[in-house]
CHARMM internal coordinates of N, CA and C (Angstrom, degrees):
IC EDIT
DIST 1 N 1 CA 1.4525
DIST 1 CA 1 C 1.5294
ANGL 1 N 1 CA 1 C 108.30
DIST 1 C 2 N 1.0535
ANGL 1 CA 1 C 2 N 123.16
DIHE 1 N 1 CA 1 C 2 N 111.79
DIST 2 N 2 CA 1.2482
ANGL 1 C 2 N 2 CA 147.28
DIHE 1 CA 1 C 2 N 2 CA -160.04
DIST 2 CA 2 C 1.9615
ANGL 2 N 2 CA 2 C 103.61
DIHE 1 C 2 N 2 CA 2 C -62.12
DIST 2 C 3 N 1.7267
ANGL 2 CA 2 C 3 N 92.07
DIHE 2 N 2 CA 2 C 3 N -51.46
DIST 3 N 3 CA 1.7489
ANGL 2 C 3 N 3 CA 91.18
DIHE 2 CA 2 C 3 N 3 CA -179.35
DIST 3 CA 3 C 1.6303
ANGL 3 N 3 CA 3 C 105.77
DIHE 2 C 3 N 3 CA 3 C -63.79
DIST 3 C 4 N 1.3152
ANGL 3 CA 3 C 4 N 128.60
DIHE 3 N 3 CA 3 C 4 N -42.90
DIST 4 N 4 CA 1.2875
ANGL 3 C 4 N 4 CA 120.14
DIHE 3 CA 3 C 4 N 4 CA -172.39
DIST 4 CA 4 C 1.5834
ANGL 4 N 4 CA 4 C 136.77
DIHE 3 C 4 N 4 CA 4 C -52.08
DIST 4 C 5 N 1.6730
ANGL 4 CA 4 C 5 N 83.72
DIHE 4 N 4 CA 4 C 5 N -22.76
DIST 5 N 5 CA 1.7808
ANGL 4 C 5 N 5 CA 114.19
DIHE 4 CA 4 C 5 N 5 CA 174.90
DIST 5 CA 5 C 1.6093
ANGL 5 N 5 CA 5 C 115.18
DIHE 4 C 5 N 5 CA 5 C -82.25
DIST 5 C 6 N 1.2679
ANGL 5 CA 5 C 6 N 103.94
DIHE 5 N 5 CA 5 C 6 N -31.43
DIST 6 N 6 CA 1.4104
ANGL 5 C 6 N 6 CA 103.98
DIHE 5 CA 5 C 6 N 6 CA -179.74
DIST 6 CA 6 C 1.2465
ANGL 6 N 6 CA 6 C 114.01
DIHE 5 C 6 N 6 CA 6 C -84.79
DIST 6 C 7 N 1.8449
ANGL 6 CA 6 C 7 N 134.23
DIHE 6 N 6 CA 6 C 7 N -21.23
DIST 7 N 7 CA 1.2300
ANGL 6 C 7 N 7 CA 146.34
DIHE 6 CA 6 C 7 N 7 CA -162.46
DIST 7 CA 7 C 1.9552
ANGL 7 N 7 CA 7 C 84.49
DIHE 6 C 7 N 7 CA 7 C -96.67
DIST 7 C 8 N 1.3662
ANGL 7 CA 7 C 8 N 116.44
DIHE 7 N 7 CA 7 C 8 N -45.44
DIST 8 N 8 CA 1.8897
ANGL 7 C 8 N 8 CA 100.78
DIHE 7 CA 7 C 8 N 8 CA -178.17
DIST 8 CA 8 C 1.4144
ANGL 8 N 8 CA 8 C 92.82
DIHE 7 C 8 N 8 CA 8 C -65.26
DIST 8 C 9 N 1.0683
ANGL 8 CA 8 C 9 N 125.78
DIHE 8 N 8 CA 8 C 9 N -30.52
DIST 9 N 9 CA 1.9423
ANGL 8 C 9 N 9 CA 110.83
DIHE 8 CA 8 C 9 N 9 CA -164.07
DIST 9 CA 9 C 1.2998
ANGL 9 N 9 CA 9 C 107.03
DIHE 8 C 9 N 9 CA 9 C -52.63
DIST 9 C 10 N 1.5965
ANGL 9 CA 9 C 10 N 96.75
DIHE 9 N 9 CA 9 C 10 N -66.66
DIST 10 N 10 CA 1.5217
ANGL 9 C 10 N 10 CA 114.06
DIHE 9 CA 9 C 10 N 10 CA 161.48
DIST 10 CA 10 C 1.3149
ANGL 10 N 10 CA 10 C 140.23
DIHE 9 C 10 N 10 CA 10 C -27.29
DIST 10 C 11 N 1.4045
ANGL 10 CA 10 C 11 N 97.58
DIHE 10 N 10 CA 10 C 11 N -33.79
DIST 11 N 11 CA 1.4279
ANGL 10 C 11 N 11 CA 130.37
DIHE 10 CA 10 C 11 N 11 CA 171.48
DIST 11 CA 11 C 1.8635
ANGL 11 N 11 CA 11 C 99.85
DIHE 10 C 11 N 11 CA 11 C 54.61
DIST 11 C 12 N 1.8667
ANGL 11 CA 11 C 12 N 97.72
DIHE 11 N 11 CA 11 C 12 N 61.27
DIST 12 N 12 CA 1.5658
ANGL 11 C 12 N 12 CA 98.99
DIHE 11 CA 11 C 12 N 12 CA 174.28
DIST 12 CA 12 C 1.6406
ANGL 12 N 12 CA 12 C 87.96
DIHE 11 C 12 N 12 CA 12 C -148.06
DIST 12 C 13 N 1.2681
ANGL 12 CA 12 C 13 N 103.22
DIHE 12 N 12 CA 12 C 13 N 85.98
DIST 13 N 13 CA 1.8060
ANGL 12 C 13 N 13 CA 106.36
DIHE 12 CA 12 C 13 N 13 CA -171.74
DIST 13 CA 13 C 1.6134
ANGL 13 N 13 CA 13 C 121.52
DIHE 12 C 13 N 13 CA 13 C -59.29
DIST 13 C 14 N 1.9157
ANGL 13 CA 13 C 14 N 111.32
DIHE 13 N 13 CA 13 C 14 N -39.93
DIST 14 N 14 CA 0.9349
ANGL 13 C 14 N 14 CA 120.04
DIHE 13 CA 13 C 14 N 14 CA 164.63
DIST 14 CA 14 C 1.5589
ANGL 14 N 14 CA 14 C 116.34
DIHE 13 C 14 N 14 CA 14 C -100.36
DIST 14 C 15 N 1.4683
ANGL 14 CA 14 C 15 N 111.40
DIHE 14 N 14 CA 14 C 15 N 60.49
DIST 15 N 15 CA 1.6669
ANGL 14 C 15 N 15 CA 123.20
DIHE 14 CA 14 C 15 N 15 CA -178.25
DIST 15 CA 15 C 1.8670
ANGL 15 N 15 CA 15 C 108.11
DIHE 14 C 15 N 15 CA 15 C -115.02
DIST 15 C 16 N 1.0881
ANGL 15 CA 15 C 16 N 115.38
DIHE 15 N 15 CA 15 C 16 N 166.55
DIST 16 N 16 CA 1.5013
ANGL 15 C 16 N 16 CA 117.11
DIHE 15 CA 15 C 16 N 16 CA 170.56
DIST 16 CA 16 C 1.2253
ANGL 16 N 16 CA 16 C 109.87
DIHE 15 C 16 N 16 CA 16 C -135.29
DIST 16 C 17 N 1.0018
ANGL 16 CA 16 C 17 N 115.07
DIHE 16 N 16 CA 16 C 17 N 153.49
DIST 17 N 17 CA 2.0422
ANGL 16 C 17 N 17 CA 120.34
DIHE 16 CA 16 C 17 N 17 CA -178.75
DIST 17 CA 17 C 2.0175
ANGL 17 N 17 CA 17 C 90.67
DIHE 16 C 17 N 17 CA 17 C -147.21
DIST 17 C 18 N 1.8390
ANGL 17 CA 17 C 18 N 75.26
DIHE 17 N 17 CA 17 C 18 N 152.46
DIST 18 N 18 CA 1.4901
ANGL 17 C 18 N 18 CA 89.01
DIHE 17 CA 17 C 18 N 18 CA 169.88
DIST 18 CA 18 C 1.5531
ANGL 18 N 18 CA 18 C 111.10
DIHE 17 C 18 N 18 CA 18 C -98.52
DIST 18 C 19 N 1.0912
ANGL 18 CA 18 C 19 N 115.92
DIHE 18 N 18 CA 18 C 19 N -29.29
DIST 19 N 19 CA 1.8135
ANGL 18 C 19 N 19 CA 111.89
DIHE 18 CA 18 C 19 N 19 CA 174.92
DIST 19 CA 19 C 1.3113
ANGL 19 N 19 CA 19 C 125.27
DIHE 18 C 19 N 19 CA 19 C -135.74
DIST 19 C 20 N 0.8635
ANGL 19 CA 19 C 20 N 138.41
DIHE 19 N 19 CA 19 C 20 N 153.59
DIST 20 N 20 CA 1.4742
ANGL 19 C 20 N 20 CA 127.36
DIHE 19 CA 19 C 20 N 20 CA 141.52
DIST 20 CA 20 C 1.7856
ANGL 20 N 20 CA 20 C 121.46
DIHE 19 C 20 N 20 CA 20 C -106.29
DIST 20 C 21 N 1.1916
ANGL 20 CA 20 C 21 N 89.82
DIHE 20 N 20 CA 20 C 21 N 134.51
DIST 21 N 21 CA 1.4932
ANGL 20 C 21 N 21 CA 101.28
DIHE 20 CA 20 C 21 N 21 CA -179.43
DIST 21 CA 21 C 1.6016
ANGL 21 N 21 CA 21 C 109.09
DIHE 20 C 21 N 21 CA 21 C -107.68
DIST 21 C 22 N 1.2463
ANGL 21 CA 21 C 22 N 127.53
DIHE 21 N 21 CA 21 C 22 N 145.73
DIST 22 N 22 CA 1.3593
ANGL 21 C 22 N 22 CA 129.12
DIHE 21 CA 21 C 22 N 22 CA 172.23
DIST 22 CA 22 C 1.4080
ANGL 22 N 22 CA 22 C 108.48
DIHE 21 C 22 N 22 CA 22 C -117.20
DIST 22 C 23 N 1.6529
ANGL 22 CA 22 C 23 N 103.34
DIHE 22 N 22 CA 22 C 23 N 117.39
DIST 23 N 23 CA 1.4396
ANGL 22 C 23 N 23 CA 118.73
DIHE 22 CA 22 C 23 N 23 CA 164.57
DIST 23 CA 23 C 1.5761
ANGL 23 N 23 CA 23 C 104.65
DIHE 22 C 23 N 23 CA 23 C -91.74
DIST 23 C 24 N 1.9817
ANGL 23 CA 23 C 24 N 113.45
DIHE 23 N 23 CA 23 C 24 N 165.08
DIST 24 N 24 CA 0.4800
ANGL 23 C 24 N 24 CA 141.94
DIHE 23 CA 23 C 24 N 24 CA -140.22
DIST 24 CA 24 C 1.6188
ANGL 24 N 24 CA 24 C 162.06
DIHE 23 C 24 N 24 CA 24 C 55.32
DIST 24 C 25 N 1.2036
ANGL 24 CA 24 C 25 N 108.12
DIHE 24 N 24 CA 24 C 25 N -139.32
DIST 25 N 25 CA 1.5908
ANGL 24 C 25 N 25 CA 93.29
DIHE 24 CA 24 C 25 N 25 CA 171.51
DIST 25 CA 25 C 1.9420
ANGL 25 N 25 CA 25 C 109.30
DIHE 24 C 25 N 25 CA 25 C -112.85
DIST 25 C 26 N 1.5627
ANGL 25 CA 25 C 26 N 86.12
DIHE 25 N 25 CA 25 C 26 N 169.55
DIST 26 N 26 CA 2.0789
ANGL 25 C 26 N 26 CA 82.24
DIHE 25 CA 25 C 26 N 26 CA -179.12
DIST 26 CA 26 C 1.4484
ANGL 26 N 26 CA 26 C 105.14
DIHE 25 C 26 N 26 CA 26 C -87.21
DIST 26 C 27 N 1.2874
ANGL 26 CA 26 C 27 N 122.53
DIHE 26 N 26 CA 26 C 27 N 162.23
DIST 27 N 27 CA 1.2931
ANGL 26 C 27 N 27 CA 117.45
DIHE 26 CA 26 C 27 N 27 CA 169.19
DIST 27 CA 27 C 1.5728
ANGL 27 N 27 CA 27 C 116.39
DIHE 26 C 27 N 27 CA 27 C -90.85
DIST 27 C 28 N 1.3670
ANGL 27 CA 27 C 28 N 120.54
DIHE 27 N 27 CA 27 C 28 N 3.13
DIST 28 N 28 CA 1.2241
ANGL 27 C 28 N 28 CA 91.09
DIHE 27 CA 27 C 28 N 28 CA 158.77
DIST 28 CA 28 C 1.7082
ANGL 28 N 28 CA 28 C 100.71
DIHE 27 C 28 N 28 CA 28 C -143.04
DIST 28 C 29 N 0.7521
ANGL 28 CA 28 C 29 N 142.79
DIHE 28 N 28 CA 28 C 29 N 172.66
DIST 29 N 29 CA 1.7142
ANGL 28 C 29 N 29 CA 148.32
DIHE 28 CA 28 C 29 N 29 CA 173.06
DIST 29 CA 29 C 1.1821
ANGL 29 N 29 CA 29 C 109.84
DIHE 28 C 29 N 29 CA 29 C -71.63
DIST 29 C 30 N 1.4220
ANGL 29 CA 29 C 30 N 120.18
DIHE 29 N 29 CA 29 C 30 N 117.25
DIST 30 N 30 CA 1.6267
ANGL 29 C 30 N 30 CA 118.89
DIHE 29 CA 29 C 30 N 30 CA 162.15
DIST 30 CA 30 C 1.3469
ANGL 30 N 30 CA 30 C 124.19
DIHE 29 C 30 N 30 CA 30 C -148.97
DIST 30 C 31 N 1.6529
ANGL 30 CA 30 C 31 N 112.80
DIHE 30 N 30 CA 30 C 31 N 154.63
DIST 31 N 31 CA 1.8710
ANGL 30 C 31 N 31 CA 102.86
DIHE 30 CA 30 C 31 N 31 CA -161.38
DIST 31 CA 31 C 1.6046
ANGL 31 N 31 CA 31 C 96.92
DIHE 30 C 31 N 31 CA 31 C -76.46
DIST 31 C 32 N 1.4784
ANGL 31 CA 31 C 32 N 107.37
DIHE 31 N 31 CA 31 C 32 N 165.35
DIST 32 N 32 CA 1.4636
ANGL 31 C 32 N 32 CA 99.13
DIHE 31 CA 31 C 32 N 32 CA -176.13
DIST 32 CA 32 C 1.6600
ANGL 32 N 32 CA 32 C 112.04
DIHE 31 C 32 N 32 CA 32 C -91.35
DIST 32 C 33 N 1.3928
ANGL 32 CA 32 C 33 N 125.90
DIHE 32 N 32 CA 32 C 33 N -156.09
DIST 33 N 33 CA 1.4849
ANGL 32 C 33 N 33 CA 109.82
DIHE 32 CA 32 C 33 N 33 CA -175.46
DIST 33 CA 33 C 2.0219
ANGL 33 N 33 CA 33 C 100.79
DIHE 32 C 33 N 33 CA 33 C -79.64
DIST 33 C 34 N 1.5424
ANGL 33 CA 33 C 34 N 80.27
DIHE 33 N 33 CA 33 C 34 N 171.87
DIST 34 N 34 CA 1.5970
ANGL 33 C 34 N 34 CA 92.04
DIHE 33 CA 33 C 34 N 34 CA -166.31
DIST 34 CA 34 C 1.5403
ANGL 34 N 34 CA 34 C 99.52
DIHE 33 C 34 N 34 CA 34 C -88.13
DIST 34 C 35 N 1.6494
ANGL 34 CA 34 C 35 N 117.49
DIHE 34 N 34 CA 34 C 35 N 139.27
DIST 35 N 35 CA 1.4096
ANGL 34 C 35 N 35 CA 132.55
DIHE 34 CA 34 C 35 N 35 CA -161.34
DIST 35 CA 35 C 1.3246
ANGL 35 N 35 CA 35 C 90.37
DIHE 34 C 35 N 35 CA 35 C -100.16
DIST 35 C 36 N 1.9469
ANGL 35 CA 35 C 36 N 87.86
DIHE 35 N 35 CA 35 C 36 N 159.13
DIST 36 N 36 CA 1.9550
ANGL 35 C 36 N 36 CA 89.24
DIHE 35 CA 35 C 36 N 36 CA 168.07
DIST 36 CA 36 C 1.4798
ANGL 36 N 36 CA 36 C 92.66
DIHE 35 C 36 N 36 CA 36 C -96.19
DIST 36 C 37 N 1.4663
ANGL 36 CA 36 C 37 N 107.93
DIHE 36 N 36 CA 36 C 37 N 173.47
DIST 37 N 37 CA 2.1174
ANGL 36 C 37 N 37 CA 108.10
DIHE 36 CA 36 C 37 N 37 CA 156.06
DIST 37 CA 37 C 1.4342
ANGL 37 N 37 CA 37 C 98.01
DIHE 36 C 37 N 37 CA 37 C -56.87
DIST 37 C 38 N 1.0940
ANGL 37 CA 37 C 38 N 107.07
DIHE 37 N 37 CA 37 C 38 N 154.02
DIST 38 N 38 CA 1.6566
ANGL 37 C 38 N 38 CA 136.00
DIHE 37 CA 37 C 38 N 38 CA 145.70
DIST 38 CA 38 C 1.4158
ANGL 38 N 38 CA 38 C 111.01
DIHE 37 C 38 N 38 CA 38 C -28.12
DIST 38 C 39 N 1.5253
ANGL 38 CA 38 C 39 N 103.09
DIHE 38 N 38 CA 38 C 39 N -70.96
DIST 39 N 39 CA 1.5371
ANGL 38 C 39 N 39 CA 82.74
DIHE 38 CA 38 C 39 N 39 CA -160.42
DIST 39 CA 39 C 1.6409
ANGL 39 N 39 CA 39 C 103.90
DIHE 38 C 39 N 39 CA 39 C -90.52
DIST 39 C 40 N 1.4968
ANGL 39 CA 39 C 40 N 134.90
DIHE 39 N 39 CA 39 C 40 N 27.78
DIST 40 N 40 CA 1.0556
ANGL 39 C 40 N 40 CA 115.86
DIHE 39 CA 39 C 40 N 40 CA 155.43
DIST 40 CA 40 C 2.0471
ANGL 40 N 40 CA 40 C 107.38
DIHE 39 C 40 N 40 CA 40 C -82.56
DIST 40 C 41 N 1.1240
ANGL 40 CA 40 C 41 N 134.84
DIHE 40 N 40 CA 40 C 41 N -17.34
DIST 41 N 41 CA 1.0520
ANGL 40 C 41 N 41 CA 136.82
DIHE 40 CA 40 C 41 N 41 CA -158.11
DIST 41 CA 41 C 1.6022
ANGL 41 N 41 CA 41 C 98.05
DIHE 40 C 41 N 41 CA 41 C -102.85
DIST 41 C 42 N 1.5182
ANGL 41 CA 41 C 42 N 128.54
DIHE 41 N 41 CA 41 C 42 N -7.87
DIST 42 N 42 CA 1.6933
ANGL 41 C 42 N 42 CA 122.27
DIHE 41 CA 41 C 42 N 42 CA 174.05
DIST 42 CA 42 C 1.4516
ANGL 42 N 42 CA 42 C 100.94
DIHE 41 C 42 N 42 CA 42 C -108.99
DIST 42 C 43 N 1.2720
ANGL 42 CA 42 C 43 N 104.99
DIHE 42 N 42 CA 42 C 43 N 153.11
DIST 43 N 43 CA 1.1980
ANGL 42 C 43 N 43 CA 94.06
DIHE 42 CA 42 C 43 N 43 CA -172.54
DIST 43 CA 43 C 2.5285
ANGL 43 N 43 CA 43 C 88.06
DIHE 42 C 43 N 43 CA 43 C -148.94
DIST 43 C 44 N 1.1042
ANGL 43 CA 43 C 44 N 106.90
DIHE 43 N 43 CA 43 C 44 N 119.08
DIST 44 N 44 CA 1.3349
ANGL 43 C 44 N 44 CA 100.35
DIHE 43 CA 43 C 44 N 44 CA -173.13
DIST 44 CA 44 C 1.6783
ANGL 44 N 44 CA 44 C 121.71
DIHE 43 C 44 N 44 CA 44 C -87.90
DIST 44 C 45 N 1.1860
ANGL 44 CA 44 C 45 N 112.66
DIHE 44 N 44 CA 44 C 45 N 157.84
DIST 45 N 45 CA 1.5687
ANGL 44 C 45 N 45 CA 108.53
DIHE 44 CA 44 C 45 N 45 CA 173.81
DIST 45 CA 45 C 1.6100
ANGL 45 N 45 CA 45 C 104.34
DIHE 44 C 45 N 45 CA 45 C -133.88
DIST 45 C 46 N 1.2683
ANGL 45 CA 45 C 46 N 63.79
DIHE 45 N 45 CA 45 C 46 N 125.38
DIST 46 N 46 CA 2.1861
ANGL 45 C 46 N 46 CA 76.01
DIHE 45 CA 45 C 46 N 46 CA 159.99
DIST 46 CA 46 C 1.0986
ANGL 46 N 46 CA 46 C 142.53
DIHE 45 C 46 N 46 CA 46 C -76.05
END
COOR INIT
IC SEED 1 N 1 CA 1 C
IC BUILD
């Protein structure tokens, strides 16, 4: 369980958080996921 690990890191066992954010950099380089075009994803109404 992912929250329980982040509250020992924290070292606040009976604590609550609304997010976690990750600073810094990644350790290794990678492309991100593959996009559609634009205009396959709009679609208009009249």
């Amino acid at each position: 369980m992912i929250k329980h690990e982040v509250l020992t890191f924290l070292e606040e066992p009976d604590g609550e958080f609304m997010a976690v954010i990750p600073v810094g950099y990644p350790s290794r380089v990678s492309e991100g996921p593959k996009k559609r075009p634009l205009a396959v994803s709009i679609r208009y109404l009249d």
